[in-house]
C-alpha positions in Angstrom: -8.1 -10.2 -14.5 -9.5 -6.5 -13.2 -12.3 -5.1 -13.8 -13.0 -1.1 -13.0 -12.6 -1.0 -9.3 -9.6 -3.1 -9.2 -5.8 -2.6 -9.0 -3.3 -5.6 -9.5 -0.1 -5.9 -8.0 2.2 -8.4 -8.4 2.8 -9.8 -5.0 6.4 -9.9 -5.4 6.0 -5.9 -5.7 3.5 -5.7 -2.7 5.7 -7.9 -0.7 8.8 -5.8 -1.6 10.5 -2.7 0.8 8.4 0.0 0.1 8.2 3.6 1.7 4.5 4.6 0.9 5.6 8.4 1.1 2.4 10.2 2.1 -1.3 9.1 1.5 -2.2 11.5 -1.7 1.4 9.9 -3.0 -0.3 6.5 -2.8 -3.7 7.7 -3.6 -2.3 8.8 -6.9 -0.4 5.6 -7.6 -3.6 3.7 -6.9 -5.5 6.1 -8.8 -3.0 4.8 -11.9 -3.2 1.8 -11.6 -7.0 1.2 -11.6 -7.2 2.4 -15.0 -5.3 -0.2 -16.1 -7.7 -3.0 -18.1 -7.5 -6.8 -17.9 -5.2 -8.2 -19.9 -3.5 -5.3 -21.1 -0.8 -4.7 -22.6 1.0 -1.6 -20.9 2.7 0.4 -22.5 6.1 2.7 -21.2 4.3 5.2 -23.4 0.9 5.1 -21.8 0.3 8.5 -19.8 -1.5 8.3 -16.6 -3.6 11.5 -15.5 -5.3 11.8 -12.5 -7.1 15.0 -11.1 -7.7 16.8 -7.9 -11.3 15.7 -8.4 -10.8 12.2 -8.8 -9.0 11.8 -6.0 -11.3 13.3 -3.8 -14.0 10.9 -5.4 -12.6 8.2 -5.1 -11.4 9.2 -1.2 -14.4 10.5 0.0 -13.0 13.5 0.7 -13.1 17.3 -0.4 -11.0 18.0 -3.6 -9.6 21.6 -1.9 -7.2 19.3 0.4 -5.8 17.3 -2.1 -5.4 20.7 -3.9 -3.3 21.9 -1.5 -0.9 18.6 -1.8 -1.3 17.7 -4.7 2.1 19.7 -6.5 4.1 18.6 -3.8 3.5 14.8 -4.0 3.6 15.1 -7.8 7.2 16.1 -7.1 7.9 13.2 -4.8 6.8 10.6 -7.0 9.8 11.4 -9.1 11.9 10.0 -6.2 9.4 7.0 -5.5 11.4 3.5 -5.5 11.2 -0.3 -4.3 13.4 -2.4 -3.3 12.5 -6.1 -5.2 13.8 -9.3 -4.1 11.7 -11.3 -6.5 10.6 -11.3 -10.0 7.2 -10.4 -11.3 6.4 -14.3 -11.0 7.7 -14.6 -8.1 10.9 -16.4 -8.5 13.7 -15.7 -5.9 16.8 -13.3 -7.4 19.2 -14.9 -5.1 21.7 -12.2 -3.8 20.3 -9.7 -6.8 18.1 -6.6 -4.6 16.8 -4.1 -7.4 16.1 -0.9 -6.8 13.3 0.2 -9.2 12.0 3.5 -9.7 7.8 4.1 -9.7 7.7 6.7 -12.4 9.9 8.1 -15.2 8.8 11.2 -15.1 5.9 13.4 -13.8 4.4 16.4 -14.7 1.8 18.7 -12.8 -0.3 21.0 -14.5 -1.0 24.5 -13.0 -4.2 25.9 -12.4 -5.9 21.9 -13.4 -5.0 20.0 -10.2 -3.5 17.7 -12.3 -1.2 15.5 -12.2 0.2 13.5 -15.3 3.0 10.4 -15.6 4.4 7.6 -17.0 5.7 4.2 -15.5 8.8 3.2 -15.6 10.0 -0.1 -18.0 10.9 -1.7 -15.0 8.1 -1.6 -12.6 5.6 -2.2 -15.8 5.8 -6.4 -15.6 4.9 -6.2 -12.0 1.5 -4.8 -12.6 0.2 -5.6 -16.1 -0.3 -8.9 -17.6 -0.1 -10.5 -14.5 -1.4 -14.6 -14.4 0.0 -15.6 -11.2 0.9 -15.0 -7.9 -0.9 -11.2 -8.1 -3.1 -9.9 -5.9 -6.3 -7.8 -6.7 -7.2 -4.7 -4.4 -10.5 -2.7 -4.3 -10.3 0.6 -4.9 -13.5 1.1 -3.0 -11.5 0.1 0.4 -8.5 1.2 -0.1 -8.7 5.1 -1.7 -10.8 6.2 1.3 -8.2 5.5 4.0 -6.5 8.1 6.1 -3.6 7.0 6.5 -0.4 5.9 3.9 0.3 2.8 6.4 -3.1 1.4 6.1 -3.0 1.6 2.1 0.8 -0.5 2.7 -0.5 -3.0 5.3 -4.3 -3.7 3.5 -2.3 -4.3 0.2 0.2 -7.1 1.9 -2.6 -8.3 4.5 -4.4 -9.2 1.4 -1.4 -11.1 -0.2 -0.5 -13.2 2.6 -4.3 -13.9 3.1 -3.9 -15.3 -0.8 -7.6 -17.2 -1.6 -7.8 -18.0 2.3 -10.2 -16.1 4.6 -8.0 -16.1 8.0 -4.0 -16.3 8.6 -1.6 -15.0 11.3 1.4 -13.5 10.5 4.3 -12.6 12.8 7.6 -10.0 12.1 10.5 -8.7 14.0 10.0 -5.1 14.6 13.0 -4.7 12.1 11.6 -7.1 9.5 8.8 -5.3 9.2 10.2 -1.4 9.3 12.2 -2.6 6.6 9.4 -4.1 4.9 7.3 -1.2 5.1 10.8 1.2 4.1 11.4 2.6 7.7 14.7 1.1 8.2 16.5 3.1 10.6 13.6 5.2 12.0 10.5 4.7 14.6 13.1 2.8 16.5 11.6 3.6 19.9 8.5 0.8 19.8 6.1 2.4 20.9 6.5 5.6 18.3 6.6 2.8 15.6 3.4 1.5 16.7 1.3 5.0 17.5 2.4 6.8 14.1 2.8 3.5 11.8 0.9 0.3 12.9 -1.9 1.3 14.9 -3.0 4.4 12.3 -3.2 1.6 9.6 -4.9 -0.8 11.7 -7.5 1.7 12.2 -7.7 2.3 8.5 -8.5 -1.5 7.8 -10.8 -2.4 10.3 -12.9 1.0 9.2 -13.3 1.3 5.6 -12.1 -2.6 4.3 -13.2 -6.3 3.8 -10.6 -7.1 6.4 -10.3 -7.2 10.3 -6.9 -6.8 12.2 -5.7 -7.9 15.2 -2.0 -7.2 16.9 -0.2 -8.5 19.2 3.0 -8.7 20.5 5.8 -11.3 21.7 7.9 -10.3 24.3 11.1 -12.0 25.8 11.3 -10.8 29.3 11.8 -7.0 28.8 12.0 -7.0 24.8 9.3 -7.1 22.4 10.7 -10.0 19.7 8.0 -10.1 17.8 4.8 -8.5 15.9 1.7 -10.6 15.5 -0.9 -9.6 13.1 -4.1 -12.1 13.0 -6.4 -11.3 9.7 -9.3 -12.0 8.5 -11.7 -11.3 5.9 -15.1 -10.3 6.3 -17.8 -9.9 3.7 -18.6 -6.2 2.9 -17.1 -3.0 4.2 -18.0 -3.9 7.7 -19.7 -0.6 8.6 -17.4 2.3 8.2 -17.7 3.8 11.6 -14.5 4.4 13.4 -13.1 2.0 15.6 -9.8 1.7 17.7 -7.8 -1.0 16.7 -7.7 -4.6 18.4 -5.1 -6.4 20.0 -4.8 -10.4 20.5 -2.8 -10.2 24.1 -1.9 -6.2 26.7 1.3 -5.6 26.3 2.9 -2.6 27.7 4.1 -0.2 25.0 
């Protein structure tokens, strides 16, 4: 199902409400997950380690920042949870929204820049043995990105792509804050879009297989709506930086 560059996610747990935290929280969750092999059988027992070092290979960056950050998203991670709405396979819980918890515990080790856990029982069916309705991510475009909301909007532009190569997608500012676990905050627009959506824009079109367009639909004074048109494009597509691009000018 994976091979060594590649992290699975059910995409019931990818389409879930999900507050990334920051970007070495996420790095070190990916980080996890790619050691995961096809078709294995995880284990609550299995310990995940992941070091300073490896995070800064696998980013592109230098291992003294993620030094720095590293105990303090190690502690984090403790409090790390998602709101699920489906099942692993995808099935529909009805009224049933679980709360689920990332890790069961975590421990970091002094003077290492290391940071060791386990996975909770509960989260562990929606990202091992997966058959269906999963979604594989490269490692290779997402660790490098700068920002937690491009990691969060990569993974679920890749799900709704599914097998397809183009698709438009279009959210209430609401729907998506709450997709994304910002209910109740960014609710001036325009802060939503400079610290949230156009940072993680920015992150796809630069370092991933994808390109990202947004847009928005307005009714009279009111934005109603968020558009979002992806596509996929063979390779990295150049990792120079680029601003992000916009289907229609819309005032903020």
């Amino acid at each position: 199902m994976n091979d060594t560059h590649d992290i699975v996610k059910a995409n019931a747990l990818i389409n879930a409400s999900f507050n990334p935290g920051t970007r070495i929280q996420m790095q070190l969750i990916h980080a996890g997950l790619v050691q995961i092999k096809a078709g294995e059988t995880l284990s609550p027992e299995r310990v995940f380690s992941v070091s300073a070092n490896a995070l800064a290979d696998m980013g592109g960056t230098a291992a003294r920042s993620h030094y720095r950050h590293l105990a303090a998203a190690a502690a984090a991670m403790r409090s790390m949870f998602i709101t699920v709405a489906l099942n692993p396979d995808g099935t529909d819980r009805g009224r049933r929204r679980r709360e689920i918890n990332l890790v069961q515990h975590v421990d970091y080790i002094e003077g290492e820049g290391r940071v060791e856990w386990q996975f909770t029982n509960s989260i562990i069916p929606y990202i091992s043995q997966l058959r269906e309705k999963f979604t594989k991510i490269r490692a290779e475009y997402i660790m490098p990105m700068r920002s937690q909301w491009g990691m969060r909007l990569y993974e679920l532009a890749l799900a709704w792509l599914g097998g397809g190569d183009h698709t438009e997608r279009e959210f209430h500012p609401d729907n998506l804050r709450h997709i994304l676990g910002l209910d109740g905050k960014y609710r001036v627009l325009k802060d939503f879009k400079t610290r949230v959506i156009f940072p993680a824009i920015e992150d796809i079109n630069c370092y991933s297989d994808l390109r990202v367009k947004f847009g928005q639909v307005k009714a009279g004074r009111w934005v109603i709506g968020l558009q979002f048109d992806i596509r996929r494009e063979g390779g990295a597509g150049g990792r120079s930086k680029t601003s992000p691009r916009r289907l229609a000018k819309t005032p903020p």
